[in-house]
N, C-alpha and C positions, 0 to 999 in steps of 0.2 A: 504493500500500500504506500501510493507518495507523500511524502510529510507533506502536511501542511504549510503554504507557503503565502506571507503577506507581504505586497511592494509599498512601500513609502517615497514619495514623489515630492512630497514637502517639507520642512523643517516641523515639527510638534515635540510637544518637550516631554523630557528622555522618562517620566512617569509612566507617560504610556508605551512606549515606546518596550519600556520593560516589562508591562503588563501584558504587552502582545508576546513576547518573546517567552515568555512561560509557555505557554500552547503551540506555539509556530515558528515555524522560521522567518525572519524578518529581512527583509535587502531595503535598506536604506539607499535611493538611488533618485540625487535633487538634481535638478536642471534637465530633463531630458527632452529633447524634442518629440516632437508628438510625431515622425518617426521611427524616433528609439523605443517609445512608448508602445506604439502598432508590436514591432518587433520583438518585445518582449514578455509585453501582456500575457501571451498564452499560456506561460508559465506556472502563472499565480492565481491563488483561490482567491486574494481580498484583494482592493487598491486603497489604498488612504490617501486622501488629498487635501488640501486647502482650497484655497481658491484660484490659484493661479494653474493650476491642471485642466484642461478641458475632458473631459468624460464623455466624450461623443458617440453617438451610435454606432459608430465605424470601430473604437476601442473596444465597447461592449463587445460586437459582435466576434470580435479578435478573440477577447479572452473567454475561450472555449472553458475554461475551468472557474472562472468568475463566478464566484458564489453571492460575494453583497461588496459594496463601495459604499466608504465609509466619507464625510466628510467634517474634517476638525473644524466645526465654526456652527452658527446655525443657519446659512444658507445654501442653497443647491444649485443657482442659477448654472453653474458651470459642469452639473452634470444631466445626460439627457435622461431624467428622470421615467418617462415613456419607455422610450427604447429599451429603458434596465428592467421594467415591469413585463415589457411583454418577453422579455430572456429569462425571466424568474430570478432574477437578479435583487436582492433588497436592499435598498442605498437608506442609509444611515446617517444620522450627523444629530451633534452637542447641542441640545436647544437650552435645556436647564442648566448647564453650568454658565453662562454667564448673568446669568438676573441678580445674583448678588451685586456684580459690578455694575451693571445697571445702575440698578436702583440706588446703589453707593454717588453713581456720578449725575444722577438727578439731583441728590441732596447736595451736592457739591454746587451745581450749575443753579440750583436754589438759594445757596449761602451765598455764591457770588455777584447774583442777581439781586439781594437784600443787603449788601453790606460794598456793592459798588467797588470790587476785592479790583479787579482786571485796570477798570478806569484808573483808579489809586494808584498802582504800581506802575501803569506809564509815565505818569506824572511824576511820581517820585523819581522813575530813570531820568523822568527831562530834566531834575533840578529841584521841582519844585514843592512846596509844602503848602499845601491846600485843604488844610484836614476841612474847613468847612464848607467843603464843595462833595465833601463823600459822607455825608451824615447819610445813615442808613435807614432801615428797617430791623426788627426781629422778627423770629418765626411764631414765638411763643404769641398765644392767645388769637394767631391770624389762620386763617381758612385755605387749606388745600383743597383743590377742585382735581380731581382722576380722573378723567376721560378714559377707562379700560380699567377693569378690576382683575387683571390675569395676573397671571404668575409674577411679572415684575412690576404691576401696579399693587400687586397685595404686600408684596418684600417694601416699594415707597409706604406705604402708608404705617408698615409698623413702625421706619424710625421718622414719620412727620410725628405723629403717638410721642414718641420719645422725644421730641423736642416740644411739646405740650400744642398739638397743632390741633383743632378738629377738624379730623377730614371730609370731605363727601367725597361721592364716586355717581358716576353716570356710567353705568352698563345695564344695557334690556335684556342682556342673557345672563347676568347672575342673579342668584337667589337671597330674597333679603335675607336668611337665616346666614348664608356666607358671610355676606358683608357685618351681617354684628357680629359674627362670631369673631371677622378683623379690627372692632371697634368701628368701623366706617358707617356711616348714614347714606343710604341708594337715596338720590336724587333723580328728576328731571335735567336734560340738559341746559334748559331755561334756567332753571332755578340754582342750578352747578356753576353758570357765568356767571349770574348777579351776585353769588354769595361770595366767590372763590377770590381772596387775595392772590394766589397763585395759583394758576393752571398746566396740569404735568399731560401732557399725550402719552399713555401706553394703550393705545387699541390697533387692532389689525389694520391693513390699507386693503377696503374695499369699493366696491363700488359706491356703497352706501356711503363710506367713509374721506373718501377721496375728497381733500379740500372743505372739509367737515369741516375747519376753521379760517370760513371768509370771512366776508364786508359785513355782513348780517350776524355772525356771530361774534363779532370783534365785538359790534357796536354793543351788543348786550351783556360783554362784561365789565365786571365793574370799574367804573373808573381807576385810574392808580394798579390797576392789576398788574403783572407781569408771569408771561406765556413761557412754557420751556417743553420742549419738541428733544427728545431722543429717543422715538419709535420710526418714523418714518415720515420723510420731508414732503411728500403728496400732500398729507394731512391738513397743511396750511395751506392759504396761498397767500405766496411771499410779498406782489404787490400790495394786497389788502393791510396784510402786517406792518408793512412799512408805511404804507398811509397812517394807521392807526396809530404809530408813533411819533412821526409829524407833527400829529393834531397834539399828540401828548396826551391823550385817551387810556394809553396804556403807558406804565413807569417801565417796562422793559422786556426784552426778549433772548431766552439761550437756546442755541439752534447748538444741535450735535448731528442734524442729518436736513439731508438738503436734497431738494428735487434735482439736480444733477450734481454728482458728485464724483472728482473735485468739482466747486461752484465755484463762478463766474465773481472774480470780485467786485462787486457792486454795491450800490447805496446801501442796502439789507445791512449788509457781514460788518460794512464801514461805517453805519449806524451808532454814534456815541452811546446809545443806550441797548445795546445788542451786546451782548457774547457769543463767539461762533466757535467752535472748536470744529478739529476734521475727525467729527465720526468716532470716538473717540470708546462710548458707550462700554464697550466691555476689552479694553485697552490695561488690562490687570495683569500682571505678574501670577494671581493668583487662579484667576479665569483661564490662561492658557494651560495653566496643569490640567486644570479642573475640567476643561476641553478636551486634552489631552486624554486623560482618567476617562472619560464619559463614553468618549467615538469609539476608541479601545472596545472600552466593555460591551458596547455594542456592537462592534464588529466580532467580538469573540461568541456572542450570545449567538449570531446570525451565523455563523459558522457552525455552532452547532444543532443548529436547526431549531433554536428556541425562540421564541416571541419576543421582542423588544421594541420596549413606547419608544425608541431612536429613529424607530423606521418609519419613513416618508412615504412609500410608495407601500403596496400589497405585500402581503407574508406569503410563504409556498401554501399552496394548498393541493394534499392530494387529489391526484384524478376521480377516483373514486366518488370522493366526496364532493367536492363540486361537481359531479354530474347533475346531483340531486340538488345539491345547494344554491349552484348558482341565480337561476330566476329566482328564488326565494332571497337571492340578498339584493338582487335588482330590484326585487321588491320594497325590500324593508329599506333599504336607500332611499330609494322613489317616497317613501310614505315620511322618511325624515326631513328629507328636502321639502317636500312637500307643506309640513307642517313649520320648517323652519318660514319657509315665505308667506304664512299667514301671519305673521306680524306678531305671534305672541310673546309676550313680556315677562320680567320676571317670573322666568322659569323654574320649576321648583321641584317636579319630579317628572320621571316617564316611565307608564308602564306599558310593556309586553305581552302580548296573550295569544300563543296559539293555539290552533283550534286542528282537528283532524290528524292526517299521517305525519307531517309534518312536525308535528310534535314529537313523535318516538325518536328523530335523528335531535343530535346535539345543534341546538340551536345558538351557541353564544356567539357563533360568527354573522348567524341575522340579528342579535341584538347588538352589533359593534356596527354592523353594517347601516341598521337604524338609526345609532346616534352617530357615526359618521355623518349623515346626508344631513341629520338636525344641527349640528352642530361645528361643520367643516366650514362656513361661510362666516360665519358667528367668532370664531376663536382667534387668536392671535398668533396660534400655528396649526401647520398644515393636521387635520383630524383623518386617521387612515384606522383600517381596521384592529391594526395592534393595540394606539394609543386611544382608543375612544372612548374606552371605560374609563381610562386613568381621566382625562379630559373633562369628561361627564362629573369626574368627583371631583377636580378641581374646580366647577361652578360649583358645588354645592349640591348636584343633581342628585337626586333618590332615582337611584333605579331598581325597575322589578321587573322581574320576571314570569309570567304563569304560563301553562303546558294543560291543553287537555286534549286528551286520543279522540275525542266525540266530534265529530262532524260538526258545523256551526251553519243550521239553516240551510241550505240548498248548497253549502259550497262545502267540498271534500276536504280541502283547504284553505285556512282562512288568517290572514294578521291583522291584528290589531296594535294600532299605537294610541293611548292614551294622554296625551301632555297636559301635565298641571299646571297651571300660569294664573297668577294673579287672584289667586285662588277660585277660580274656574278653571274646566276639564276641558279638553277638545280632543275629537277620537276620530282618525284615520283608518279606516281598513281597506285592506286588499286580497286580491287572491292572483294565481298564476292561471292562464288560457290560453292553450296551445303555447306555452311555452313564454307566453310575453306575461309582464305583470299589468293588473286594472285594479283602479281603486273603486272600489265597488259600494264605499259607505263614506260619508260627509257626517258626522256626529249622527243626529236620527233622520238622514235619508238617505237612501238607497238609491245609487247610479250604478253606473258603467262606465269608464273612461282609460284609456290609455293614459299614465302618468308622464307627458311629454310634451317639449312643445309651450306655444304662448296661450295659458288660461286665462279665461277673464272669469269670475266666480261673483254672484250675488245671492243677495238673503235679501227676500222681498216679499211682497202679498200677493198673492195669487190673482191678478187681476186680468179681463179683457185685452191685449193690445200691451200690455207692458211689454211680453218681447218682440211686439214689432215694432215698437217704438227705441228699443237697444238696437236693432239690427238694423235701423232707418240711420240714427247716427253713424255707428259701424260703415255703411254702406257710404253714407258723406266724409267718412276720414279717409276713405278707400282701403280697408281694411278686408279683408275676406273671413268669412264664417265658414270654416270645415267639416263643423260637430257640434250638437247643441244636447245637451244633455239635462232635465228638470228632473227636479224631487219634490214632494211634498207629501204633506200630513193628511191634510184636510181638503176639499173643494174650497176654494178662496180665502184658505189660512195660509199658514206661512209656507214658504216654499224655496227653492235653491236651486240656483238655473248656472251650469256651466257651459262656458262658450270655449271652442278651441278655435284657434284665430290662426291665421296665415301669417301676420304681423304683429310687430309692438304698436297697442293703441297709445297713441297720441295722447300727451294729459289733457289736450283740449276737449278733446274725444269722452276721456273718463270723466271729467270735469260733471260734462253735459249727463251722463247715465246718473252721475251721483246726485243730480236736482233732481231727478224723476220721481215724483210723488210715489210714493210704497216702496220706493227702494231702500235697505236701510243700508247694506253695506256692501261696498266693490273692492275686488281686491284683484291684482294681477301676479301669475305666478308662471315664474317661466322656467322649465328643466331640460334637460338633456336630453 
């Protein structure tokens, strides 16, 4: 049998470096071009890289023995994370070691920002002694505002606690029992900017997110505040920021990440009342071991064929077992996504419940599959089947599980997801047909639909002409209707009409549906 063998392509420090070497043979070999790299891949079970390795599908496909790639940092842009899924390949990399330093160099770019530390010591090099031009702030008795209650918004908030700060936090996907148990109060984000003397970004860059602190959000926080951004530079937008400091609306701002990087030195960075550092966030002595330590371990886990929250992409699954599994986790996906884009809030638990044959097989890869799709869009890192539970408990989520062999109604097979929000229930279910999944229940009504594609969904009164009057607008946005699917209770009780649509309706479009007398609510959901 041939040992075991891992390439190392980047410098990581010699902690792990010794922790792979227990189990493996290691070839430390830096600088190679990418065709020395081609040329010797075949070799090797693991690769470890950094960032400066390109991981391309042409390398993948090379190294015929490549078991998982591992990456020291927590990004993956430089490997073709695709390409390595569909080779069964599990790529790997350090998300949790560095949120200490994180969150360590928040409170740093906070002290700096409160006590005017940067402007002071220039001055002092140019000569001069100006102590009354740098009178400060303290932190004690003033209000942090969290924009993201994750892993490195909950490590800020315990030491803001420790310098006597009270913090709030705005996240719609944690659960208020988390946040007290961090001491934090869940807020609105309305109410996060009016209150917040200081504003920290730790949330994901989504769609939703992207630029989440314009001209309209600037304007509603509170005067004197001062903004500090070391998640990601999208988040802001930099014109707006710098107007707002202009005006003097805001006392200041510390940027550690920036929409292009290196940035453009411009007014922003050159801003007297700015702190800009390059990116600096998990720049620790301590976090590169801990990186080190973390990828290691997860490359050794993956090696031996074990489960590890490091992996980014899908874990092996045998043949066997995904024959049967796999529509059933297309399913449970479809029904988490699903419920992720209904908008619900302070999330609090989710249950599980299958119904029929389906039940007898081990089900926890449909329940990881489940909260994958609820919670992969929502999270501040990527949510895959390994890490979804770990994920799920880091919100604070209750999850459950139930199983029973009995048939459920008319269908041989049956899931159910249950999510508790704001202390109301809402229940998704579905089934597999021919092979594809349909979600077959909307809480108490009964459809049919392919989980795909641009939904339009209402809750309305059962009235004459109500949906020719959605598909009179529809038809003036130029929009096409593919599927139209209705449920209800009663003859002109409440009712719930889904539309599958050819395009994304226009807001002008939904605007108009959502005046429509007996309509009470519209929501658009778009999947895969």
């Amino acid at each position: 049998m041939k040992p075991v063998k891992i390439l190392v392509t980047e410098k990581i420090d010699e902690a792990g470096l010794e922790l792979l070497r227990r189990e493996a043979q290691v070839d430390v070999c830096l600088g190679l071009t990418p065709a020395q790299l081609l040329e010797v891949i075949p070799e090797y079970d693991a690769l470890l890289v950094r960032s400066a390795t390109k991981v391309t599908a042409e390398v993948l496909a090379a190294g015929t023995r490549l078991k998982v790639v591992g990456r020291a940092g927590v990004g993956y842009d430089n490997i073709d994370v695709d390409a390595a899924t569909q080779r069964g390949i599990v790529v790997v990399n350090a998300r949790g070691a560095s949120s200490i330093a994180v969150a360590e160099h928040t409170m740093a770019l906070m002290l700096a920002l409160a006590r005017h530390i940067p402007q002071a010591y220039t001055s002092l090099r140019r000569g001069e002694w100006r102590r009354g031009d740098f009178v400060g702030v303290e932190l004690r008795d003033k209000t942090l505002g969290l924009i993201g209650l994750g892993r490195i918004g909950a490590e800020v908030a315990k030491r803001a606690i420790a310098f006597e700060m009270r913090v709030l936090a705005y996240d719609p996907f944690v659960s208020t029992e988390h946040a007290r148990r961090l001491g934090v109060t869940l807020v609105s984000l309305d109410e996060l900017l009016a209150q917040a003397d200081f504003v920290s970004l730790h949330t994901p860059l989504t769609k939703d997110t992207r630029r989440l602190i314009n001209a309209a959000a600037l304007a509603r926080m509170k005067p004197g505040a001062r903004l500090i951004n070391t998640a990601r530079g999208e988040l802001v937008d930099s014109q707006a920021l710098l107007e707002a400091l202009e005006r003097g609306h805001l006392a200041g701002a510390a940027l550690d990440v920036f929409d292009v990087e290196p940035p453009p030195l411009g007014p922003l960075i050159l801003h007297d009342r700015v702190i800009a550092v390059p990116h600096l966030g998990a720049s620790t002595e301590e976090a590169q071991v801990a990186v080190a330590i973390e990828v290691a371990g997860h490359v050794l886990a993956a090696l031996r064929g074990e489960p590890t929250p490091g992996a980014v992409n899908l874990p092996y699954v045998l043949p066997e077992a995904m024959q049967t599994l796999r529509p059933y986790m297309r399913l449970a996906e479809a029904l988490g996504r699903f419920q992720s884009q209904l908008r619900h809030e302070r999330l609090e638990s989710i249950e599980l419940v299958y119904h029929g044959e389906i039940a007898e097989h081990d089900t926890t890869p449909l329940t990881a599959a489940a909260l994958m799709g609820l919670l992969d869009e929502i999270s501040e890192e990527r949510v895959n089947l390994v890490n979804a539970t770990v994920v799920a408990r880091r919100f604070g989520l209750r999850v459950e599980e139930r199983r029973s062999s009995s048939p459920q109604g008319n269908f041989t097979n049956l899931v159910e997801m249950t999510v508790r929000a704001d202390s109301q229930s809402y229940t998704v279910a579905g089934t597999v047909w021919q092979g594809e999944p349909r979600i077959v229940r909307i809480d108490e009504y009964w459809v049919n639909f392919e989980p795909s594609g641009n939904l339009l969904i209402t809750r309305h009164r059962d009235r004459p002409g109500l949906i020719g009057r959605v598909g009179t607008i529809l038809g003036n946005a130029d929009v096409n209707i593919s599927e139209m699917q209705v449920g209800r209770r009663v003859r002109r009780g409440e009712a719930l009409m889904i539309l599958r649509v050819d395009e994304e309706i226009p807001p002008e479009a939904e605007r108009e549906i959502r005046a429509i007398p007996d309509i009470w609510s519209v929501q658009q959901v778009k999947l895969p």
